[in-house]
C-alpha positions as a Markdown table, in Angstrom:
| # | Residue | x | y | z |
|---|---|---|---|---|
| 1 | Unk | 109.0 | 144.5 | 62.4 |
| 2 | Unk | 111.1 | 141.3 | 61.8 |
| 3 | Unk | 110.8 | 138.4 | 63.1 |
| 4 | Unk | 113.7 | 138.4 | 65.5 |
| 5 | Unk | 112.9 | 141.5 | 67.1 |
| 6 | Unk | 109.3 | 140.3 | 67.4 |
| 7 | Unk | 110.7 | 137.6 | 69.3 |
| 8 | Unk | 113.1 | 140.0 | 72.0 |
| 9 | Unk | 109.6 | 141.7 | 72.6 |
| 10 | Unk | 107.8 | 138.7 | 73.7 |
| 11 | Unk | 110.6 | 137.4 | 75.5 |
| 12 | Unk | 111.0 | 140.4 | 77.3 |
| 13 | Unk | 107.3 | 140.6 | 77.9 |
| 14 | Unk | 107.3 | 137.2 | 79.4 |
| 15 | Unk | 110.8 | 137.8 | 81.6 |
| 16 | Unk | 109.2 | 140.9 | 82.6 |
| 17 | Unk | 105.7 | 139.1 | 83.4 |
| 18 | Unk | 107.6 | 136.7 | 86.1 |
| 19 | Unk | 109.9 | 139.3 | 87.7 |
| 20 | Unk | 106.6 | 140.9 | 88.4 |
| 21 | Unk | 105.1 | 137.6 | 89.4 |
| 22 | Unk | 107.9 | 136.4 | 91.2 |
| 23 | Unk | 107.9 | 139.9 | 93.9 |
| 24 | Unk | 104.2 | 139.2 | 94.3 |
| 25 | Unk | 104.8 | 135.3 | 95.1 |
| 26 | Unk | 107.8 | 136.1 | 97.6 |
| 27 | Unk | 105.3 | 138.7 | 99.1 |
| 28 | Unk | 102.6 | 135.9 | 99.2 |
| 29 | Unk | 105.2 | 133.5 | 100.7 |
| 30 | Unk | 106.5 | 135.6 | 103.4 |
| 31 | Unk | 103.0 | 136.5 | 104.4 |
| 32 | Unk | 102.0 | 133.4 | 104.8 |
| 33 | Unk | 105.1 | 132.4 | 106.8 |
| 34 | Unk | 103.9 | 135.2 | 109.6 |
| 35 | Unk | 100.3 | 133.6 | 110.2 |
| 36 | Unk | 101.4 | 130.2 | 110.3 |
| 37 | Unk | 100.7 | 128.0 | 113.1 |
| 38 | Unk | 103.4 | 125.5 | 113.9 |
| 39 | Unk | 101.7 | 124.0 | 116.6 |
| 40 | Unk | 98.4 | 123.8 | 114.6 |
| 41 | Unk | 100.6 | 122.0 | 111.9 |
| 42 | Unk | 102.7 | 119.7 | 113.7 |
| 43 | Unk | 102.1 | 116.6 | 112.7 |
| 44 | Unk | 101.6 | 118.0 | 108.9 |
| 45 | Unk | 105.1 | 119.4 | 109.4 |
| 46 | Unk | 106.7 | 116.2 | 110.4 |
| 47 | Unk | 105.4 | 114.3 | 107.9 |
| 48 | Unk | 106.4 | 116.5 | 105.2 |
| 49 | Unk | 110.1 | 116.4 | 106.9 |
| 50 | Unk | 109.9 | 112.6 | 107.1 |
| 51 | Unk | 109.1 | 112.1 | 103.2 |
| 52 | Unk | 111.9 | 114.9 | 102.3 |
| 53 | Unk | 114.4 | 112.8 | 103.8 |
| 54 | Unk | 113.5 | 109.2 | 102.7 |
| 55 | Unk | 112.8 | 110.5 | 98.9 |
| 56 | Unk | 115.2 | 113.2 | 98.7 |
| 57 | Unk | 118.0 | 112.7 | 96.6 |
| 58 | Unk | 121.6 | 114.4 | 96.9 |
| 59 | Unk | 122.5 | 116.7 | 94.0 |
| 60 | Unk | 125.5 | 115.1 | 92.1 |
| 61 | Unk | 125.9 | 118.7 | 90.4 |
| 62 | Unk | 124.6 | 122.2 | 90.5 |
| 63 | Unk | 123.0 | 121.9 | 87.2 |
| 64 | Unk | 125.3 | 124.8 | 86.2 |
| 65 | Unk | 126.9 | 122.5 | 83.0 |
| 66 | Unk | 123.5 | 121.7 | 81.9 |
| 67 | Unk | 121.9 | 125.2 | 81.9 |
| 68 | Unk | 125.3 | 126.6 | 79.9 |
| 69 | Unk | 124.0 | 123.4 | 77.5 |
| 70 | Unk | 121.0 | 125.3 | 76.6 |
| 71 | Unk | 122.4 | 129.0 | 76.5 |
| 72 | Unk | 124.7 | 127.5 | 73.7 |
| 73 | Unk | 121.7 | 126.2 | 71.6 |
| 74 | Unk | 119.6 | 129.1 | 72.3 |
| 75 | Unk | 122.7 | 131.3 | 71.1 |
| 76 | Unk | 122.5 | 129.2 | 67.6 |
């Protein structure tokens, strides 16, 4: 097997690893979302709201350009 082909089997094992990871964590996510207590969070809530809008930082792009950036070198 060459080397190349070695390397679309890994990769696909990996891709395939987090597609499979990725249903299990929006499971996990939603899940969680159902049993949580808003009212037994409040203040935990707020905060984390507070500290998202003083540090947060408007996106000057949608990254789109840079990601198209590295499918070129990857391509080479």
């Amino acid at each position: 097997m060459s080397h190349c082909a070695e390397d679309r089997i890994a990769v696909k094992k990996w891709v395939d690893g987090w597609r499979d990871a990725g249903s299990e964590l929006k499971r996990i996510g939603r899940q969680e979302l159902r049993r949580f207590k808003y009212e037994e969070n409040r203040a935990l809530v707020d905060a984390l709201l507070q500290i998202g809008s003083t540090f947060g930082f408007p996106r000057q792009t949608s990254g789109l350009v840079e990601l198209q950036r590295w499918f070129a070198r990857l391509r080479r």
